[in-house]
N, C-alpha and C positions, 0 to 999 in steps of 0.2 A: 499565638492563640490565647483568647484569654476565657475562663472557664469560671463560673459564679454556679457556686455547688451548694447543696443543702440535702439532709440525709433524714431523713425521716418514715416511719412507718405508718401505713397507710391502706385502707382497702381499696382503696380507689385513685388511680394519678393521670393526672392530665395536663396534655400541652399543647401549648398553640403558638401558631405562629401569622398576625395579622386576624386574615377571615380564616384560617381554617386552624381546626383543633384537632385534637386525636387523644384517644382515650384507652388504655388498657384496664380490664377489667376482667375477673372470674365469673363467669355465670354458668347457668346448668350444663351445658354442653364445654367446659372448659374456659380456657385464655382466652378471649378475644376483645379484637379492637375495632372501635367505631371511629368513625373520621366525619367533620361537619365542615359546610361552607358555608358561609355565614348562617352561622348558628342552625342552620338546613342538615340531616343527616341524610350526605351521600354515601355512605362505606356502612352498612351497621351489621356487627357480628362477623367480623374476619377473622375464622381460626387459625391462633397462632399453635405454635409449641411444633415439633418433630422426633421424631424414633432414635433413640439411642441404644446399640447393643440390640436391636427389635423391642424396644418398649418405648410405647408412647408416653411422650412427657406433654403437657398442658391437657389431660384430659381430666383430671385430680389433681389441679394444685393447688395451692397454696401460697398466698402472696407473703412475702418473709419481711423485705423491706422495700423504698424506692428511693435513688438517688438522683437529683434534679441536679443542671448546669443547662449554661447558654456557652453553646461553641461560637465564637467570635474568631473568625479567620480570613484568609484570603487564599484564593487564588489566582496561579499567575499563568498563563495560555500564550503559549507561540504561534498559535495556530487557530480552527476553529471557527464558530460561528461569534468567538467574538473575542480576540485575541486580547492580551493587557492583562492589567492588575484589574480583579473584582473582588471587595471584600464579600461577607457573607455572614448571617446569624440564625443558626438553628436552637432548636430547642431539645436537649437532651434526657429525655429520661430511663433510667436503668431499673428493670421490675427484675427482682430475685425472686425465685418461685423454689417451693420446696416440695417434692413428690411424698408419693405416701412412704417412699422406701426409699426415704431419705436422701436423692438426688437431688440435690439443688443447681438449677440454670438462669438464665437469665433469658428475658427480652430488653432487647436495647431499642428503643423508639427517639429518631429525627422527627422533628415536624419544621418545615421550612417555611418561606411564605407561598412557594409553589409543588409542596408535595410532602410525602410522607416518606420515613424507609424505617423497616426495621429489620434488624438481624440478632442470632441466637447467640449467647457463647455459655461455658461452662465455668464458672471461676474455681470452682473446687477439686476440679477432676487430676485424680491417682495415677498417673500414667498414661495411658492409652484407651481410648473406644472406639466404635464406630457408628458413626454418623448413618442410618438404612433409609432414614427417608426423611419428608419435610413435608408437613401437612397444613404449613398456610394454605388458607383456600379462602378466596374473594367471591363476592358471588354476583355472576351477570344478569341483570335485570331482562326480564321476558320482551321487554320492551326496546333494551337495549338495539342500538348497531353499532357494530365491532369491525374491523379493519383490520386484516389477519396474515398471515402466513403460515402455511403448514409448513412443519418442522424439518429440518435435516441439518446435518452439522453444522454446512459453510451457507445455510441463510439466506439460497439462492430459487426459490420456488417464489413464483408471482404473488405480490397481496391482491387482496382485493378486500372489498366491504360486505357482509351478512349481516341479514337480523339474529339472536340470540339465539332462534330457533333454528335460523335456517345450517347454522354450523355443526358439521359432525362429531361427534366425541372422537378423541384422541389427540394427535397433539400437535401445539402450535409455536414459533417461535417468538421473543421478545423483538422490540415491544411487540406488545401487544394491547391495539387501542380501541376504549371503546367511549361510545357517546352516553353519558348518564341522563342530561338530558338537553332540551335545547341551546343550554349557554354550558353546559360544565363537561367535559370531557375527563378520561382516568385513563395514563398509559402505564402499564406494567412493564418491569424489564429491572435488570440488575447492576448492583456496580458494587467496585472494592473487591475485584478478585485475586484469587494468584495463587500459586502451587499446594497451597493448604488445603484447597478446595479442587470441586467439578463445579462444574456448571448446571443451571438450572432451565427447562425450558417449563411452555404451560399444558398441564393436560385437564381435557374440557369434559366434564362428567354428562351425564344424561341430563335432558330435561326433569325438573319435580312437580308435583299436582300444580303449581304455578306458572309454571313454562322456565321459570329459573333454572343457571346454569353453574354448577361451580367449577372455577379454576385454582387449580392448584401447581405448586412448584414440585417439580419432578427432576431426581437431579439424574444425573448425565450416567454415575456409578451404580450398581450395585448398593454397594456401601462406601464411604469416606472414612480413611481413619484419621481422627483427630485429638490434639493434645487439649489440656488445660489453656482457656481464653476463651476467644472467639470462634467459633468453628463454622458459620456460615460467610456468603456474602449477604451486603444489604438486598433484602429485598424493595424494589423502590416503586412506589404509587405519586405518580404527577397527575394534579388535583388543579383543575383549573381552565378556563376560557382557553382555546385554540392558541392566541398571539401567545400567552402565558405560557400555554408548553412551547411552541415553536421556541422561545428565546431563551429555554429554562439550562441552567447550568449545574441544576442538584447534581445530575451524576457524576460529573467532573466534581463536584464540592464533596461527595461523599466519598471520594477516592482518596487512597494515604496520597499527603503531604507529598512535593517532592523533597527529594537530596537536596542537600547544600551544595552539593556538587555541579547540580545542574538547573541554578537558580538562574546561571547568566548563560546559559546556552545559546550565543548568539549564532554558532553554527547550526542551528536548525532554523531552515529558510523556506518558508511555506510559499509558492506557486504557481507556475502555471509549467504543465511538461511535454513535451510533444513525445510520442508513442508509435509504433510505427508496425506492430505486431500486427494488429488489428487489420490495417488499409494491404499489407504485404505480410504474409503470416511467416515465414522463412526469413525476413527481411535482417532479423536479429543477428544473421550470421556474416552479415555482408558491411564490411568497412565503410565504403565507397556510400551508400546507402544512410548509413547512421551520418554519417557527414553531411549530405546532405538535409538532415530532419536537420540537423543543428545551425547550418546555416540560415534554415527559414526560420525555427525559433528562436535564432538571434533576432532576425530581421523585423519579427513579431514583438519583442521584447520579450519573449520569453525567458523564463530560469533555468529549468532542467530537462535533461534526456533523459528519458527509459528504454535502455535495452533490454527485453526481453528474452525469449529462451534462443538458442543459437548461439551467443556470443563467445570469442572462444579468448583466453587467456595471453595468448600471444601478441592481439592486436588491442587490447582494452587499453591496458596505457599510450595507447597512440590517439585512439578517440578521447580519451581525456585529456591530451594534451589540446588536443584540436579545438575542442568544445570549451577549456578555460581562456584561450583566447578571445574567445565573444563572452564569459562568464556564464556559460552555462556548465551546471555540473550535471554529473554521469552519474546513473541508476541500477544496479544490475539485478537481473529476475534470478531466483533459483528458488529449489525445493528444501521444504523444511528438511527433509530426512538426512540431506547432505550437509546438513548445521547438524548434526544427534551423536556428536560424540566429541571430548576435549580434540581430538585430530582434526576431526572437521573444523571446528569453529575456530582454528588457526585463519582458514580462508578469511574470513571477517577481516584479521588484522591485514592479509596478503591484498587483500582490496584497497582496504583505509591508506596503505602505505602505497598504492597507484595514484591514487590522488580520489578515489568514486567517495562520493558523497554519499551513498542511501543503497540502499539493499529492496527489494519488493520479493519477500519469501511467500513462497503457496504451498496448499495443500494439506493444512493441517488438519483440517475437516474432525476433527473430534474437538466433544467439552468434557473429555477424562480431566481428575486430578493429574494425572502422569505426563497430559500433552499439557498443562496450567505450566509445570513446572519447567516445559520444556520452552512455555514463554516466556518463566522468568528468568531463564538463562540467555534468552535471546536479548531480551529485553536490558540485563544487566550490560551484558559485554558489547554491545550497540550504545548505550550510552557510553560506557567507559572507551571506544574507541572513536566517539564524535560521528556513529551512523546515523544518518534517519533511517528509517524503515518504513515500511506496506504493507499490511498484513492479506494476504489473497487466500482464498479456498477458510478462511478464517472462521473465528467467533464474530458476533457484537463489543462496537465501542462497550467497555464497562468503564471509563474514568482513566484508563493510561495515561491518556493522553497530556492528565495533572500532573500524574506522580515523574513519569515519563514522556516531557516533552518532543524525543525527536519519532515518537509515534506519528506520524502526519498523513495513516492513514490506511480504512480497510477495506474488503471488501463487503463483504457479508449482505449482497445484494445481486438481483437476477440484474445485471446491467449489459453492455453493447455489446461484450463477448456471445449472450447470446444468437446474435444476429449470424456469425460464422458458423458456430455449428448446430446449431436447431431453426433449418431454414422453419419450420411448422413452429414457431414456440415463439415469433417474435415479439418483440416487448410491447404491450400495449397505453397509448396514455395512459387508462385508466388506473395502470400499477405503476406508470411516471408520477403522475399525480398524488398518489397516499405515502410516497416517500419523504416528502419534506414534513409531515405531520405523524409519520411513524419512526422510520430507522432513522432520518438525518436529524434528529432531536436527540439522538442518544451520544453522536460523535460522528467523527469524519468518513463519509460513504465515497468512495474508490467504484465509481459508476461507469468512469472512460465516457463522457455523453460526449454530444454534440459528432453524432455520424451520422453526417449526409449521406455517404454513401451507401448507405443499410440497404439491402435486397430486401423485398417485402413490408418495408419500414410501413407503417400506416398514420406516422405521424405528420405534421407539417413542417416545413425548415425550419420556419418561429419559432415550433416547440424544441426542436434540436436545438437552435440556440440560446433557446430560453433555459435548458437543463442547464446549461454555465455557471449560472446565476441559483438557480433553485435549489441544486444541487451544491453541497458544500463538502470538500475533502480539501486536507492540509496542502498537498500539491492535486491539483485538478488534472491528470493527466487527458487527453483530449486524443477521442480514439480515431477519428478519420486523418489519413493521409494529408500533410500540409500542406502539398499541393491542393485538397479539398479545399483548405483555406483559403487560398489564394486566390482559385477561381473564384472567390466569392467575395469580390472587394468589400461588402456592407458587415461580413461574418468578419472577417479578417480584419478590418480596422476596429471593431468590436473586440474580439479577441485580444487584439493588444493594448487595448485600455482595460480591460478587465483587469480589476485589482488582485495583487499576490495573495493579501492576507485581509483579513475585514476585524470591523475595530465592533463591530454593530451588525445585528440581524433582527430584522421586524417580517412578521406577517402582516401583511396591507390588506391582502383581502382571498379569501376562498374556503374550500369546505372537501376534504378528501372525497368528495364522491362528484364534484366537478371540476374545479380550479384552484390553482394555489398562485398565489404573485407574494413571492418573498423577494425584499429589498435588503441589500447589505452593503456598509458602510466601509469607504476607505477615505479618510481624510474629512475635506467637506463636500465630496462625490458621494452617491449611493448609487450602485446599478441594482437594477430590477428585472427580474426574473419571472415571466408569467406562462406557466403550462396548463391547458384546458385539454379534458376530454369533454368528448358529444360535439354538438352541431356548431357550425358557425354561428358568430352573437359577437356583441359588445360587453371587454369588459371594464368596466370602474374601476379605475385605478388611484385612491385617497391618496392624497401629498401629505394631510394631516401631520400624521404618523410620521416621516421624517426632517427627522432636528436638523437646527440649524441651515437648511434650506430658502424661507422665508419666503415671500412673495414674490412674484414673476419669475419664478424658477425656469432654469436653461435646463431643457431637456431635449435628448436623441431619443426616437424611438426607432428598432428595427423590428419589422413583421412581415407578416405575410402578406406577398404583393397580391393575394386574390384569394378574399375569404369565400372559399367555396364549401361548399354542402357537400358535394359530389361524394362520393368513394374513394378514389384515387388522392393522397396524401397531394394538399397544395404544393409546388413548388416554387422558388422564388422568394426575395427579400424584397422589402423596400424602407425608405426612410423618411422620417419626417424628422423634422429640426424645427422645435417652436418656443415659448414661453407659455406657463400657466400660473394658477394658483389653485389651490385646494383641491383639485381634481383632475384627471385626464379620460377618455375616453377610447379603446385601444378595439381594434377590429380584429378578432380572429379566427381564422378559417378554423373545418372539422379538426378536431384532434391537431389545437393550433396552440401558436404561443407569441411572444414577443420576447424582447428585453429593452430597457432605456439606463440610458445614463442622466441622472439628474444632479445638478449641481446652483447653488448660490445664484443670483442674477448680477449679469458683469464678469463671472468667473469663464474661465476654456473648460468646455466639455472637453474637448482632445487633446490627451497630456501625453501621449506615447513617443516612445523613439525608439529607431534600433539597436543594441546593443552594440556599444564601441569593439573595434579590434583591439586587441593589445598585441603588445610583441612577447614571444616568447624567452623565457630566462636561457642564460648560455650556459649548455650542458656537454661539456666537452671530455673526451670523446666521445658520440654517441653508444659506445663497447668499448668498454675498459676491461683488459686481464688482470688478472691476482698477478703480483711477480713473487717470486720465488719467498718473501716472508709475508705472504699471505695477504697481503691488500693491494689496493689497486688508487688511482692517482686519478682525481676529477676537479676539472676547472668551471667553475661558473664566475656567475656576476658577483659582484663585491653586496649586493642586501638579497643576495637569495641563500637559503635553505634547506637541508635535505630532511625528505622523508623516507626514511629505512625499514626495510626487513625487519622482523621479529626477531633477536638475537642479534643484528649487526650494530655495529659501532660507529663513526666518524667525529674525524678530527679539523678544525680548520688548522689550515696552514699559511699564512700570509692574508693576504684580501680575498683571493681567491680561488685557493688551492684549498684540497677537501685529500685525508687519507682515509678509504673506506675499508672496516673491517668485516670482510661478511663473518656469517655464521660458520662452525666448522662443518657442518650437515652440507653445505653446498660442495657437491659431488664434482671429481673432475668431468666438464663439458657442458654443466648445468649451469642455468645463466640466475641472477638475481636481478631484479628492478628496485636502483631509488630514483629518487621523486626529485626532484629538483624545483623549489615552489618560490614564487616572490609575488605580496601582495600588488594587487591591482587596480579594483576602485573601491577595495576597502570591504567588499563583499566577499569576492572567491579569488582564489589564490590562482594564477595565471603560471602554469606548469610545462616543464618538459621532462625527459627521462634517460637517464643512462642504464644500460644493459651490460653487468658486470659479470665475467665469467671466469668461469677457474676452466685454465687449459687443461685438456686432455691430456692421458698422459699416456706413455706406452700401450697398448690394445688394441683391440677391434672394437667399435661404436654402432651398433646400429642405429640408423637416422630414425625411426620410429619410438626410439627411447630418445633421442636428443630431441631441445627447446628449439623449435622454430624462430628467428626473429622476427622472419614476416610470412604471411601468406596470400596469397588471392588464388581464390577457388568459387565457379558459379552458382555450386547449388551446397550452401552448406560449410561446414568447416573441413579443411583438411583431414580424413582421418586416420587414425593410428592404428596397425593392427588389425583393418576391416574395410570393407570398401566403402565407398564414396557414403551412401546411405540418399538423407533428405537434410531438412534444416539444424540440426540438434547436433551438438558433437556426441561418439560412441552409439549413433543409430544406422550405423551401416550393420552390415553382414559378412558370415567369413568369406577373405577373398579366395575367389574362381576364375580360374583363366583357361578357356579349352577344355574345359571338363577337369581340370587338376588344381585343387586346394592349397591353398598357401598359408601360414599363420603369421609372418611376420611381413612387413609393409607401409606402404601407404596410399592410401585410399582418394583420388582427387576426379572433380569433374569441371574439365577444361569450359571456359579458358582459367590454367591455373599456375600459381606458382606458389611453392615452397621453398624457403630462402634459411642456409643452414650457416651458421659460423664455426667454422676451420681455424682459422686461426692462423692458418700456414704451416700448423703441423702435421696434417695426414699425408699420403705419401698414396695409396692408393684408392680409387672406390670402385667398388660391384655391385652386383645387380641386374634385376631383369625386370622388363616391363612391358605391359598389353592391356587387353579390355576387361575389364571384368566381365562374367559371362550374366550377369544381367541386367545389360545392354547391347547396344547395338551401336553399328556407326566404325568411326577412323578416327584417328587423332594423329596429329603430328607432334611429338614431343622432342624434348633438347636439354640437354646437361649445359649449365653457364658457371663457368666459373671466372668470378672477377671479373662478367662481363662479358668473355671470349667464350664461345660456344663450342665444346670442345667433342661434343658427341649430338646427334639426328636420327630417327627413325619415323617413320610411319607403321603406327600398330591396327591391327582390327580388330573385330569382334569375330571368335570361334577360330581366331588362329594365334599357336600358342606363342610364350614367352618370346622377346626379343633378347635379351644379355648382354653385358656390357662390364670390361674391366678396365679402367680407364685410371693413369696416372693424377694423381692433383698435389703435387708436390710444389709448398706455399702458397697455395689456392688459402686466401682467407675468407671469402663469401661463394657457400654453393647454393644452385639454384636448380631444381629440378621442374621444367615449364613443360605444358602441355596446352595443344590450342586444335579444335575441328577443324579439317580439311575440309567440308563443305556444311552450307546449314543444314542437309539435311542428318548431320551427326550432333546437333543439338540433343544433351541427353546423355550422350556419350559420357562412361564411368572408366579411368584408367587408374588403374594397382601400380605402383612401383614395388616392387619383389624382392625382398629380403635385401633390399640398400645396406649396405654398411660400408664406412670408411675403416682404415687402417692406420695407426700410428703408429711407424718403428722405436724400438728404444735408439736414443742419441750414439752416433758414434763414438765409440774409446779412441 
């Protein structure tokens, strides 16, 4: 970064950068700043300063000195609306201000060539204060239209667009955009945050004899306590024509630097994921299932799987091994709360060392200092272990995305999820449409689009398909069922040309209150993305605008096979495949849309293929014991790898012999997974997995505290200790059998299986089993061991425990299976009761 500094005292300082300038200045009502475009004042009199301790600072100050520089930097984007190296030059000036009672603070002022930011710090400050309030206030013209959200943590209430007047006071989330006037727009919203601070949103005062409105920064706290520096985020104002913000990357430029560390982060791999929660909402729990998403988004060419909530810990290294044979890597959903403590956040490493690529955590729904901090712990040890992550139930992008590349993406938007549970609340164009001009300007939006399947949907397919495009997050997760896909040959060959990562994003043409068609760039392809609310029409589509393209451009167009008026949301695709120049002319039904691929003339629009198989590395045995000095003996290929446990060791031994040392924490009977990785096309590391386990040793074991190695179960995970439940592992109930409570167990709803490793040492097992009493129905179940079926029952509902003491002496794999006697026991919840095996001590 190179910085051209000069220090001088001054009543007055000013900076510009291109057409627009900005000015801090004292006058009667305190600090404020004016902002102009070309030479035009759109900003004038924006009160700076905020409360310290409860005293306001900039209402009496005093300009002390100003120190001028030009930030000269770059930044570098894995992701995004426009991934790569982009330099950058702002304009920096530092105002010291000195109160009547001797506090001196500062205002820090960016001027960019597409925006303004400015934030507060203290240079002098003795310790400790607190930050009570923040009294920038911008003020919106009577005349203004504004494009809004009303406020709540995770960002998820619909926008829509008001006049100045017609918005209520109280408060609203960033951005927050409004029209100044026919050519110039101003979006508000923040960046540069992190555990020092809370967060800020906007609250809207009453109209004045003018109809004027002021908005002011309201932070998230109480109070903030803060040290000597900096003690806000930037507050940031983008100044400028529609295409200008759409493409604008201040917030990312005013975010810190990244690490050295993570300047080559080629493991963060931005796009496209199949999702499965959405189309089958329990679906997350089901092996057999996740397999197949990953089959068809191999076939699609897609990158990644997201598991959602259900997935249970026993079978997740199996689906990773499955899915790095086609190159797709594994996602797994969880809740912040289960990351909030050094124990928890072990899990992070337990996953990395399965082979899962990315994490998608929810539900932080606060902008406390205290939850800031609990992102930059997430945020650290995610990068230091090679995660991407997903922010859900989230903040707004603020600029992570610079400092911390494998960020690839939030929510912080009412997107498809709503369509499952607020059948009355469905999404409307109108609030598809003001996203690409509001939140997806500030960073990557976690929208899930493109559901055809939507109940009540009132959109058209075009516009579904057209969100792919319009819509931009790090990996695109895509929320209808891939079979949705598929029925849709014009969607689905769509889909898999749709590029991972974009180098480039232009606004071509539209206006938040009807249409947006944003284009973005992969290579010498742009695909285009056009969503409209209101009636069917034609819209103009400029070729202008995209570089390197050139005359008689090859372009696909997919839309709506039948632009209709009607009520009823069009359905259907069609396609056109033509040549143009300078312009196209695109039909779309009510609440419609399209997308196109355009490309060079002479070049293939269609560049897709399926994802190759690979073979998997040799991971022998698939269960290796500890032997008596504590490690255990694994054979692979002569160029593979292991990924280990948190504490464990290995050693190679010839080409390829492997001595693994676990941790001494791994308890007799408890199993550990390494990884067993060998590159494949250079992208993702093509895996299988050994299950290392330290024998049992003399005792009694109950199966409810022992590691599964495999399971199948139809509604849900196996559970421990409760019965059956729904999709979620630990959402069952205590078990009841006949009217009589049991606490110890397991919880299965046939057809199922629970698959246990013995080892050859237990000697006997017990146990009792039946319905849990809420259910209904029969089951036939069976005790397997080593295959041979050594125990049968049929149990019912409302009749009690069956029992069973059954020898297993050198039984190394047990299986405890359960299957309905007739369909109409679909549903059917069966308890295994207090299972336990036995191991004797060794003969003298």
């Amino acid at each position: 970064m190179e910085n051209v500094l000069s220090d001088e005292v001054r009543p007055l300082a000013a900076s510009k950068a291109g057409a627009l300038r900005a000015q801090v200045r004292t006058g009667e009502t305190g600090v404020l700043l004016t902002v102009t475009w070309n030479d035009e004042v759109v900003l004038d009199e924006v009160r700076l300063g905020f409360t310290l301790d409860g005293a306001e600072l900039g209402t009496n100050a005093e300009l002390v000195h100003v120190v001028n520089r030009t930030v000269r930097d770059r930044i570098s984007m894995r992701s995004g609306k426009s991934a790569g190296d982009h330099p950058y030059e702002h304009q920096e000036s530092v105002h010291t201000f000195r109160e009547a009672g001797g506090v001196e603070w500062q205002v820090i002022l960016r001027v960019a060539h597409d925006g303004v930011a400015i934030r507060y710090a203290l240079p002098a400050l003795d310790g400790i204060a607190r930050v009570t309030g923040d009294r920038t206030a911008v003020t919106l013209p009577a005349q203004a239209r504004n494009w809004v959200l009303e406020y709540q943590t995770w960002y998820e209430t619909p926008r829509f667009g008001a006049g100045t007047g017609e918005l209520s006071g109280g408060s609203y989330g960033f951005p927050f955009l409004t029209r100044l006037d026919a050519a110039i727009h101003m979006l508000i919203t923040e960046s540069g945050i992190d555990g020092r601070f809370a967060g800020a949103h906007a609250e809207l005062g009453e109209p004045d004899a003018d109809g004027d409105r002021t908005l002011r920064f309201a932070l998230a706290d109480d109070s903030v306590e803060v040290a000597r520096g900096v003690v806000t985020p930037w507050r940031v104002i983008l100044i400028g024509a529609l295409p200008a913000l759409v493409s604008s990357l201040l917030v990312d430029e005013l975010a810190p630097a990244i690490s050295p560390d993570l300047e080559d982060a080629t493991w963060v791999r931005p796009g496209r994921a199949a999702w499965s929660w959405w189309s089958d909402f329990y679906s997350g729990a089901q092996l057999d299932k996740q397999k197949h998403f990953v089959d068809v988004a191999a076939d699609l060419g897609w990158e990644h799987l997201l598991i959602d909530c259900g997935w249970e810990e026993t079978w997740v290294p199996e689906i990773v091994a499955y899915a790095s044979r086609r190159g797709i890597q594994v996602h797994l959903w969880t809740i912040w709360r289960d990351l909030n403590s050094p124990e928890d956040l072990r899990k992070l490493a337990l996953w990395r060392s399965w082979g899962v690529a990315g994490i998608k955590v929810d539900f932080m729904e606060s902008e406390s200092k205290d939850r800031y901090r609990w992102y930059d712990t997430i945020l650290t040890e995610t990068a230091r272990l090679g995660l991407m992550v997903n922010f859900h139930g989230s903040v707004i992008p603020r600029g992570w995305a610079r400092t911390f590349p494998q960020v690839i993406g939030y929510e912080a938007i009412r997107g498809a999820e709503y369509y499952v549970f607020f059948e009355n609340q469905a999404l409307s164009a109108s609030h598809n449409v003001i996203q690409p001009f509001t939140r997806n300007i500030v960073g990557a939006m976690d929208a899930t689009p493109v559901a055809f399947g939507a109940a009540n949907r009132t959109t058209s397919d075009g516009h579904e398909l057209g969100l792919s495009v319009a819509f931009e997050c790090g990996i695109t997760h895509f929320a209808d069922h891939v079979d949705a896909y598929i029925a849709r040959p014009l969607a689905a060959r769509f889909l898999s040309e749709l590029a991972p990562v974009w180098d480039e994003t232009v606004l071509l043409a539209g206006d938040p209150d009807s249409h947006a068609v944003i284009a973005r760039r992969s290579g010498d392809r742009w695909f285009v993305g056009g969503i409209a609310t209101g009636d069917a029409r034609t819209i103009r589509v400029p070729l202008d605008g995209l570089d390197g393209v050139g005359p008689d451009a090859e372009i696909c167009v997919v839309g709506d096979v039948s632009p209709s008026s009607g009520e009823a949301p069009a359905t259907g695709l069609t396609e056109t495949i033509t040549t143009a120049t300078g312009a196209i002319d695109v039909e779309v039904a009510r609440d419609g849309g399209f997308v196109a691929i355009v490309a060079p003339a002479g070049t293939d629009l269609f560049r897709a293929a399926p994802r190759p198989h690979h073979l998997a590395p040799v991971a022998l045995p698939s269960i290796a014991e500890t032997g008596p000095d504590g490690t255990a003996s694994i054979t692979t290929d002569g160029d593979a790898r292991l990924r280990l446990p948190s504490g464990w060791s290995a050693d190679r031994v010839g080409e390829a012999d492997w001595i693994v040392r676990p941790d001494s924490s791994l308890r007799p009977g408890r199993l550990g997974v390494v990884t067993v990785e060998r590159d494949a096309d250079g992208t993702v590391s093509v895996v299988s997995h050994v299950r290392v386990v330290r024998p049992m040793t003399p005792g009694e074991y109950t199966l409810s505290d022992l590691p599964m190695i495999a399971f199948v179960n139809d509604d849900g995970p196996v559970e421990r200790d409760q019965s059956n439940g729904a999709g979620n592992p630990g959402d069952g109930r205590p078990m009841r059998v006949a009217g009589q409570g049991f606490e110890r167990g397991l919880g299965t709803a046939p057809y199922s299986e629970a698959r246990f490793h013995l080892g050859g040492r237990a000697e006997t097992l017990t146990g009792a089993v039946g319905v849990d009493d809420e259910s209904t129905g029969a089951a036939r179940v069976g005790i397997v061991a080593d295959g041979r079926e050594i125990f049968s029952a049929v149990v019912e509902a409302g009749k009690p425990v069956t029992t069973f003491n059954l020898g297993v002496q050198g039984v190394q794999t047990l299986c405890l299976r359960g299957e309905t006697v007739t369909p109409d026991d679909s549903g059917v919840h069966v308890d295994w009761i207090d299972t336990s095996v036995v191991v004797a001590s060794p003969t003298r």
